[in-house]
C-alpha positions as a Python dict, from the first residue, in 0.01 Angstrom:
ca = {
    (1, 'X'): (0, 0, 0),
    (2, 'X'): (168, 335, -104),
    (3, 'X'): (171, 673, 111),
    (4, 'X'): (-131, 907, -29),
    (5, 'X'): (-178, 1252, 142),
    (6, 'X'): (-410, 1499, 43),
    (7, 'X'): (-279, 1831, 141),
    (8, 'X'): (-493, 2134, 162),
    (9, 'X'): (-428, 2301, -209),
    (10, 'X'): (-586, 1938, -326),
    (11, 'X'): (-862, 1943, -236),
    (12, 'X'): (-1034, 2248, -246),
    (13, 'X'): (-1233, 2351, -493),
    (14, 'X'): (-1533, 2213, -705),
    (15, 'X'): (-1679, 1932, -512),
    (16, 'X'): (-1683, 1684, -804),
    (17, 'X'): (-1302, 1731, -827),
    (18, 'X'): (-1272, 1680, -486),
    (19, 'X'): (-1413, 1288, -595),
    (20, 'X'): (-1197, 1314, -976),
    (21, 'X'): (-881, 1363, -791),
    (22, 'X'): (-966, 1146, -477),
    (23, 'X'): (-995, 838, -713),
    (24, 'X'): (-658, 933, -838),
    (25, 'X'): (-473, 921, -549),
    (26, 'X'): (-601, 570, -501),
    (27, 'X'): (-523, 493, -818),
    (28, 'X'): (-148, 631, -794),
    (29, 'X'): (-196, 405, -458),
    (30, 'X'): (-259, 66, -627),
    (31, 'X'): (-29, 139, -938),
    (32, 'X'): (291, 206, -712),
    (33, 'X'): (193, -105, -483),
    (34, 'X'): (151, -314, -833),
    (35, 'X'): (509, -200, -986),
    (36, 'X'): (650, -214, -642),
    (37, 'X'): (874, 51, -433),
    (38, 'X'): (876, 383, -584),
    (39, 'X'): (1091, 680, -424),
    (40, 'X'): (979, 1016, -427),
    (41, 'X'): (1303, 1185, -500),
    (42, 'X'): (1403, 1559, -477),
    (43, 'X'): (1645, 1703, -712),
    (44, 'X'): (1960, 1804, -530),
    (45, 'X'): (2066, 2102, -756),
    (46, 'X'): (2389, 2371, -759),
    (47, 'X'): (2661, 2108, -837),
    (48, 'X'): (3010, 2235, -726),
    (49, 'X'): (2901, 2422, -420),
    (50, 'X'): (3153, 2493, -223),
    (51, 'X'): (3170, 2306, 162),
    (52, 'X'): (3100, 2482, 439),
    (53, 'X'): (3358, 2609, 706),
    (54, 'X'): (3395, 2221, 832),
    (55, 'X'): (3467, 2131, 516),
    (56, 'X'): (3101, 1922, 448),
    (57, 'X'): (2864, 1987, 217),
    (58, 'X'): (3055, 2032, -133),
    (59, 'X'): (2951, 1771, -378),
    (60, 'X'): (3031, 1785, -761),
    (61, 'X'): (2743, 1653, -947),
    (62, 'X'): (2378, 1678, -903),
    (63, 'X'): (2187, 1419, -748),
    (64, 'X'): (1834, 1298, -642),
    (65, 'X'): (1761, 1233, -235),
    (66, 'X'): (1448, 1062, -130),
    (67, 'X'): (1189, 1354, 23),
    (68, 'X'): (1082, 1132, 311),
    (69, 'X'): (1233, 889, 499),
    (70, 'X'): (1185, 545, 424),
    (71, 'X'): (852, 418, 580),
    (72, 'X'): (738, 49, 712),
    (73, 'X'): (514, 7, 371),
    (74, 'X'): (815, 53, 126),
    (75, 'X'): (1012, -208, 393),
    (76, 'X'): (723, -470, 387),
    (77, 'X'): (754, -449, -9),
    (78, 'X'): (1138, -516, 42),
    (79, 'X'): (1104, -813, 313),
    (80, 'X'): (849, -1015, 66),
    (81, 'X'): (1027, -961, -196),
    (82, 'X'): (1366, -1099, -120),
    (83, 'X'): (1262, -1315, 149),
    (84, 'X'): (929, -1495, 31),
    (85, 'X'): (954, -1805, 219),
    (86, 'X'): (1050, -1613, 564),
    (87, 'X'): (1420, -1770, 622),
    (88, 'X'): (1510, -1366, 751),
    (89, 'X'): (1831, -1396, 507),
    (90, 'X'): (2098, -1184, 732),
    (91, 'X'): (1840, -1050, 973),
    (92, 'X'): (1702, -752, 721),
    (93, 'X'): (1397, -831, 968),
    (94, 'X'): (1464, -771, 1288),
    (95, 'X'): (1231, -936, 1566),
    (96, 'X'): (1198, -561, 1749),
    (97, 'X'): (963, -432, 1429),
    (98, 'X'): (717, -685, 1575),
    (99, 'X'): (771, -701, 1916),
    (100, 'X'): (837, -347, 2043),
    (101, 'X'): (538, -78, 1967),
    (102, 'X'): (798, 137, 1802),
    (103, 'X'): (808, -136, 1516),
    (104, 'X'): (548, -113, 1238),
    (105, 'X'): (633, -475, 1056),
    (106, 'X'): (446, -800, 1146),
    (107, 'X'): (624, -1120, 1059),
    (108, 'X'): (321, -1385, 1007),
    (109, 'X'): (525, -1741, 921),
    (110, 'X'): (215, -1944, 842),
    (111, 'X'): (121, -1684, 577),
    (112, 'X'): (93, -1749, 244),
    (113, 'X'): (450, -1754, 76),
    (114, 'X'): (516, -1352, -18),
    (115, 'X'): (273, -1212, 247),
    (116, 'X'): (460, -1301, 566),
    (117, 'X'): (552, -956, 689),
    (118, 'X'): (300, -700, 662),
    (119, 'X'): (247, -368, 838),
    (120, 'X'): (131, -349, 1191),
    (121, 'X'): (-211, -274, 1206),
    (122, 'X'): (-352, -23, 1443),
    (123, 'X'): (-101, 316, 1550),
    (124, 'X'): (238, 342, 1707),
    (125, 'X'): (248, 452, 2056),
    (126, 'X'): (192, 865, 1892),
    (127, 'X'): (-90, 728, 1723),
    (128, 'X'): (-12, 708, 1416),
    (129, 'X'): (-52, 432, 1172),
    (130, 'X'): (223, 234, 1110),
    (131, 'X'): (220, 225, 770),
    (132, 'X'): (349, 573, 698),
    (133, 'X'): (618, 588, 1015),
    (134, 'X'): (977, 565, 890),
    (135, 'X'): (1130, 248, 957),
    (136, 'X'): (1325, 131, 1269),
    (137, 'X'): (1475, -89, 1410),
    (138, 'X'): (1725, -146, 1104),
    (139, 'X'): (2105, -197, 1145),
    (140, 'X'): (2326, 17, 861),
    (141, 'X'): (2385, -323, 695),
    (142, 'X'): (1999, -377, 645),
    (143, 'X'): (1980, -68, 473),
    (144, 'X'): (2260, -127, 244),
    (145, 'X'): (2084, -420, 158),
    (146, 'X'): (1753, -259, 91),
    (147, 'X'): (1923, -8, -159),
    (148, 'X'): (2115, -257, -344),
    (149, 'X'): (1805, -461, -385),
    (150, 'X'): (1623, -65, -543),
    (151, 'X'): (1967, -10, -747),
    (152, 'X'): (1901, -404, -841),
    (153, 'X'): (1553, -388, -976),
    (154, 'X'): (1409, -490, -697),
    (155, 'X'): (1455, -874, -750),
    (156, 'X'): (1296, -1138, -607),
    (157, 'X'): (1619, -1311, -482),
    (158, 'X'): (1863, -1247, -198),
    (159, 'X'): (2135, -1232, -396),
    (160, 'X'): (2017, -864, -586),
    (161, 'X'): (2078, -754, -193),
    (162, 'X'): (2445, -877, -113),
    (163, 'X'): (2596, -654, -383),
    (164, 'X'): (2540, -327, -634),
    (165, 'X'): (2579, -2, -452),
    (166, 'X'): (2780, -219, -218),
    (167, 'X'): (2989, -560, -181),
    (168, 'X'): (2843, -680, 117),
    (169, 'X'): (2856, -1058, 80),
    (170, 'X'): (2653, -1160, 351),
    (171, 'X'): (2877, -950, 542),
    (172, 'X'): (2634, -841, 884),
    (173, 'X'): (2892, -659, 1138),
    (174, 'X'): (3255, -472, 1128),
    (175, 'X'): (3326, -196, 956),
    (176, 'X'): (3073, -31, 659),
    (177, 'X'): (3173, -96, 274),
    (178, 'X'): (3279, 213, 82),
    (179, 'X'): (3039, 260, -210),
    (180, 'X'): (3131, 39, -533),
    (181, 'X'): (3305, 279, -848),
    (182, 'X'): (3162, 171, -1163),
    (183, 'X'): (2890, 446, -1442),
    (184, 'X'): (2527, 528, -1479),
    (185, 'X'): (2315, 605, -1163),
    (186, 'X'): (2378, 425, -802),
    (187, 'X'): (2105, 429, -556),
    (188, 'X'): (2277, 468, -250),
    (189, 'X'): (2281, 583, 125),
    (190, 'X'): (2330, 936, 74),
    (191, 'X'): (2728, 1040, 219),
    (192, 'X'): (2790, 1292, 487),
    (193, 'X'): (2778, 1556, 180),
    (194, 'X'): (2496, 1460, 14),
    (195, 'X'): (2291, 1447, 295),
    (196, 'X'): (2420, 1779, 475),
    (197, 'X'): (2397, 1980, 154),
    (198, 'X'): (2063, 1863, 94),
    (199, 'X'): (1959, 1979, 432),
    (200, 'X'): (2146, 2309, 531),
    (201, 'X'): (2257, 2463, 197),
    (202, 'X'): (2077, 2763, 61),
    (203, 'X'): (2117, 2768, -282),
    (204, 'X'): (1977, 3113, -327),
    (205, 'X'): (2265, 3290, -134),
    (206, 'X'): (2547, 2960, -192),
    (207, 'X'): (2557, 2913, 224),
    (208, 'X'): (2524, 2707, 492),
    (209, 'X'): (2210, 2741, 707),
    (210, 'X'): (2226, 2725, 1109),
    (211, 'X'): (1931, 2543, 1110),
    (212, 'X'): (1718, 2429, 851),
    (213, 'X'): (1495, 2656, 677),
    (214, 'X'): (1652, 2923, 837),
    (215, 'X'): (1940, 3127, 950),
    (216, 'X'): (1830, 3263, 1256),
    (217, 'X'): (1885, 3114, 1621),
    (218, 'X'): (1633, 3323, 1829),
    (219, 'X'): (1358, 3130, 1951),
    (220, 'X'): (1475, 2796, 1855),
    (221, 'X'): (1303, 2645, 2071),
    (222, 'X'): (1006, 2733, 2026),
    (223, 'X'): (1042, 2669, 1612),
    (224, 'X'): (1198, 2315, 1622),
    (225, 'X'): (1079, 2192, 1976),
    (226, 'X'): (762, 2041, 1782),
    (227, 'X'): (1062, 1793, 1577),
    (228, 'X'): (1181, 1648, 1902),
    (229, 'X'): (1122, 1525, 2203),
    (230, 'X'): (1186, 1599, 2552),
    (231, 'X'): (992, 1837, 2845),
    (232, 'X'): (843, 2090, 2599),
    (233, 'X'): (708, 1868, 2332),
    (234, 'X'): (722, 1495, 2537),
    (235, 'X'): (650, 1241, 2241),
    (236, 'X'): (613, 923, 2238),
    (237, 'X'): (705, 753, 1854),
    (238, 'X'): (800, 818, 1514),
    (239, 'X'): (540, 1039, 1341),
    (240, 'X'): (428, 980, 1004),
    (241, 'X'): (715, 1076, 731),
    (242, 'X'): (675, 1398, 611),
    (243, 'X'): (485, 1617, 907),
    (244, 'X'): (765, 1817, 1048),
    (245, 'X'): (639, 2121, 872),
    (246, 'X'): (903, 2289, 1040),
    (247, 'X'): (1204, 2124, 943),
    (248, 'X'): (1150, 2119, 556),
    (249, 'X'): (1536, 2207, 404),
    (250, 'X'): (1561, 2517, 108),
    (251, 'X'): (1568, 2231, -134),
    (252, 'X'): (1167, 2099, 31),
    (253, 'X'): (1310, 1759, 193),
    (254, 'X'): (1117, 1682, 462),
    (255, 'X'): (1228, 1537, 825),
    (256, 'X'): (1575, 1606, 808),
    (257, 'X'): (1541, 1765, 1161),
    (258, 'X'): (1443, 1555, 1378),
    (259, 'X'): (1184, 1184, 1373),
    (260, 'X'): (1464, 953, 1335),
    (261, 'X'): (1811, 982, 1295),
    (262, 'X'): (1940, 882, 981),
    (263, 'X'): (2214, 704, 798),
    (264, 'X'): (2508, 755, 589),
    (265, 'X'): (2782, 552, 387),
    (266, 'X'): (3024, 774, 513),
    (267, 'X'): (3228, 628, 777),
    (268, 'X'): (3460, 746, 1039),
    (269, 'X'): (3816, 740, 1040),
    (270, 'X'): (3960, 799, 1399),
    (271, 'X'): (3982, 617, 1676),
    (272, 'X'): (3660, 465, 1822),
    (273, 'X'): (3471, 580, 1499),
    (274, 'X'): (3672, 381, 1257),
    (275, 'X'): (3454, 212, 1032),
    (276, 'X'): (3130, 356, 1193),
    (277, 'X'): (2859, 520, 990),
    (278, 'X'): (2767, 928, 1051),
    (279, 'X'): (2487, 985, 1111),
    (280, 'X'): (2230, 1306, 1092),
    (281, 'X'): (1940, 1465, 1189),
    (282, 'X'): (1876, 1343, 1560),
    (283, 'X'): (1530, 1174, 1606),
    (284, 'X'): (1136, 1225, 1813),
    (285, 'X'): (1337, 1128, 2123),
    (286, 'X'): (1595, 1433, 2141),
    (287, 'X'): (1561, 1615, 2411),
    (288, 'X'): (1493, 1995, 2342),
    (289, 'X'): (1789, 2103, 2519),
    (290, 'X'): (2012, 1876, 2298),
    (291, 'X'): (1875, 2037, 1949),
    (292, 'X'): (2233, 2205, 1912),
    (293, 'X'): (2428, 1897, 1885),
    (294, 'X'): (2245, 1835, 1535),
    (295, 'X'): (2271, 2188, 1369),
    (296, 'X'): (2490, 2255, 1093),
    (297, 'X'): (2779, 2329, 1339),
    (298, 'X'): (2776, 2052, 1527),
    (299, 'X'): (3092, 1820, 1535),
    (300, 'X'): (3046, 1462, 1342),
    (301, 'X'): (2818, 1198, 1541),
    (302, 'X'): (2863, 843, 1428),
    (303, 'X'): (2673, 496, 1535),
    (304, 'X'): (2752, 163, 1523),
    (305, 'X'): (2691, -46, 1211),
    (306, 'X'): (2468, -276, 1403),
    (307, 'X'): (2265, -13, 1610),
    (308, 'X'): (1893, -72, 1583),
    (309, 'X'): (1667, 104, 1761),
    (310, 'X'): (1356, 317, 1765),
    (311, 'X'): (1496, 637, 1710),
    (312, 'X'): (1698, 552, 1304),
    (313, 'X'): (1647, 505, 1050),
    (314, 'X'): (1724, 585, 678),
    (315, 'X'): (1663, 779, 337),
    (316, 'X'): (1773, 681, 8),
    (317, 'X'): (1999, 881, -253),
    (318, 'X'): (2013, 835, -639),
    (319, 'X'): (2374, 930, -720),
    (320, 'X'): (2596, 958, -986),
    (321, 'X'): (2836, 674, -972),
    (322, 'X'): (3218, 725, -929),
    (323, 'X'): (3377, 606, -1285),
    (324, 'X'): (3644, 298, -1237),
    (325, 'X'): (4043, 400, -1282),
    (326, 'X'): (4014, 198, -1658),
    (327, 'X'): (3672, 424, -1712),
    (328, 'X'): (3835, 735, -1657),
    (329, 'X'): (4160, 660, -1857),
    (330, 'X'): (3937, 597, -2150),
    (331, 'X'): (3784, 918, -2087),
    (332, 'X'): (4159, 1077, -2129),
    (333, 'X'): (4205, 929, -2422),
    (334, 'X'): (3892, 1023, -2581),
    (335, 'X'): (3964, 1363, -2458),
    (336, 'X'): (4325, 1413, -2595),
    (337, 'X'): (4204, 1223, -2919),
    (338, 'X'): (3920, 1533, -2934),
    (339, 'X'): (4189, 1769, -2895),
    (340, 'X'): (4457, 1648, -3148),
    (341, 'X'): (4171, 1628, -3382),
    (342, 'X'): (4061, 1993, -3332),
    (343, 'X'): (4374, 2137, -3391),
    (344, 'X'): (4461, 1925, -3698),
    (345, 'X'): (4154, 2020, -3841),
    (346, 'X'): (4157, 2377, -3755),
    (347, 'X'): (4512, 2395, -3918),
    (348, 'X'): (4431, 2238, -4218),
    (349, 'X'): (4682, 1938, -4206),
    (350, 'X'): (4439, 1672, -4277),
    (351, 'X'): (4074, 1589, -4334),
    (352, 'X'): (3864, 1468, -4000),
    (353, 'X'): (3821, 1101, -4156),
    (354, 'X'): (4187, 1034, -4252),
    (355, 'X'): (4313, 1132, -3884),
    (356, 'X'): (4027, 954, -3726),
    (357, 'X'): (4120, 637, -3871),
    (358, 'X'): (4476, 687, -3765),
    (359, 'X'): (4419, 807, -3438),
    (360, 'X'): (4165, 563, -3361),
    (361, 'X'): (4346, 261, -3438),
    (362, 'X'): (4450, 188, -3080),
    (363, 'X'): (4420, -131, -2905),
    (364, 'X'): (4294, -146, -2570),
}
């Protein structure tokens, strides 16, 4: 079942396209279930901004990172997918989604092969229906997986998980993979730059926000307390992806302030954090007081590989990939073969087709 909101602009109006559009939001609904898992992706614009004074944030090429986190329903579609006959292939289900109240996925073994998990029924303990709260309870390894599997074309085998974006091979603890080189588009965790761009740079003036949406730090408090937990605004769950009104970046991502905290492929490199993925964003149990050790100035905050609990979660990122070494020597040869041509040309010292066939009679 696919996320369908009706926001205000939608529906008002004429009454009888109030019912036109409606239907077509259920349609939309039973068209994405039928094709499968499909990512609402915002374009990450302004390639080659420069990084902020910490040196994050600079990233080359444009790129695509999902709106919303990644909710229980797009998970369910995952777990039935790869794991049909409920053998939990390198625990991408993890007993907790089912057990603890934070969890929105039911595992059901006597179901019918390809309908043993399935979203909790009823609300999470902030009353809202599981369905449309972001996943938890996933380890960084789990989420790997479920991007490979996207990047993959969303197979019905294990396999499609264990490598793409990343060589896991059944690989469960240690340190996190780096992110395979290769061409075309990579679906991917979004790295420490990708994600931090995407939620504090303002591509209208080409800086870094404080916080997101805005550059002011009066009354923060009061503007972000709603995102988080703690005395002011206690809460008690995930909320349903896409609500924190008040935490939408310049770019329009959604929840990149606060409901869970989120994962990157971008690991650490220093002591203790060696290995360990950064993460973002801080989650519905931060405590008010602790907003400022998430803002754009905060120093890096990593998790283990295997942490899985109630407050992260993940988004996805559609990336360009990172050419191979052979890739990108091709690449200089086509370039230098452009050049020699051009200037040849321009000179008048031979026709295009005569130094083409020389030039190009290379073997590789």
């Amino acid at each position: 079942m696919a996320i369908v909101r009706l926001t205000r602009d939608r529906i008002e109006g004429d009454p009888i396209m109030i019912v036109v559009r409606c239907l077509a939001c259920v349609v939309a609904s039973l068209t994405v279930s039928a094709l499968g898992v499909t990512i609402d992706y915002t374009t990450i614009e302004n390639p080659g901004n420069g990084s902020n004074t910490n040196g994050w944030g600079a990233v080359a090429s444009s790129y695509r990172l999902a709106t919303y986190e990644t909710p229980n329903v797009q998970y369910v579609e995952f777990l039935n997918r790869i794991d049909s006959a409920g053998i939990n292939p390198n625990g991408i289900y993890n007993a907790r989604m089912g057990s603890d109240a934070l969890g929105g996925i039911t595992f059901s073994p006597a179901a019918f092969s390809g309908a043993k998990y399935s979203v909790k029924a009823g609300t999470n303990p902030n009353t809202v229906p599981y369905g449309n709260a972001p996943v938890v309870f996933v380890t960084w390894f789990s989420a790997a997986r479920f991007v490979n599997w996207l990047g993959n074309g969303q197979l019905a085998s294990a396999a499609s998980m264990e490598d793409g974006t990343y060589t896991l091979n059944n690989q469960t603890s240690g340190a996190i993979p780096p992110r395979n080189q290769g061409s075309g588009v990579q679906i991917a965790l979004p790295s420490r730059d990708e994600w931090y761009k995407a939620a504090y740079y303002e591509p209208a003036s080409a800086h870094y926000l404080t916080l997101q949406g805005t550059n002011t730090i009066t009354q923060t408090t009061v503007l972000y307390a709603a995102n988080y937990g703690g005395d002011a605004t206690p809460t008690l769950g995930p909320i349903a992806v896409g609500s924190y009104v008040n935490s939408t970046t310049p770019y329009g991502l959604h929840d990149m302030l606060g409901n869970v905290i989120e994962y990157t492929d971008t690991a650490g490199a220093i002591d203790f954090d060696v290995g360990r993925p950064q993460v973002f964003s801080g989650s519905w149990a931060t405590p008010v007081a602790e907003i400022g050790f998430w803002n754009v100035n905060s120093p890096p905050i990593f998790r283990g590989a295997t942490t899985a609990t109630g407050e992260i979660g993940f988004r996805v990122a559609e990336v360009q990939a990172v050419p191979e070494p052979a890739v990108l020597s091709l690449y200089g040869v086509g370039a230098a073969i452009a050049i020699v041509v051009a200037r040849r040309v321009r000179r008048g010292v031979t026709s295009f087709p005569s130094l083409a066939r020389r030039v190009l009679s290379f073997d590789l």
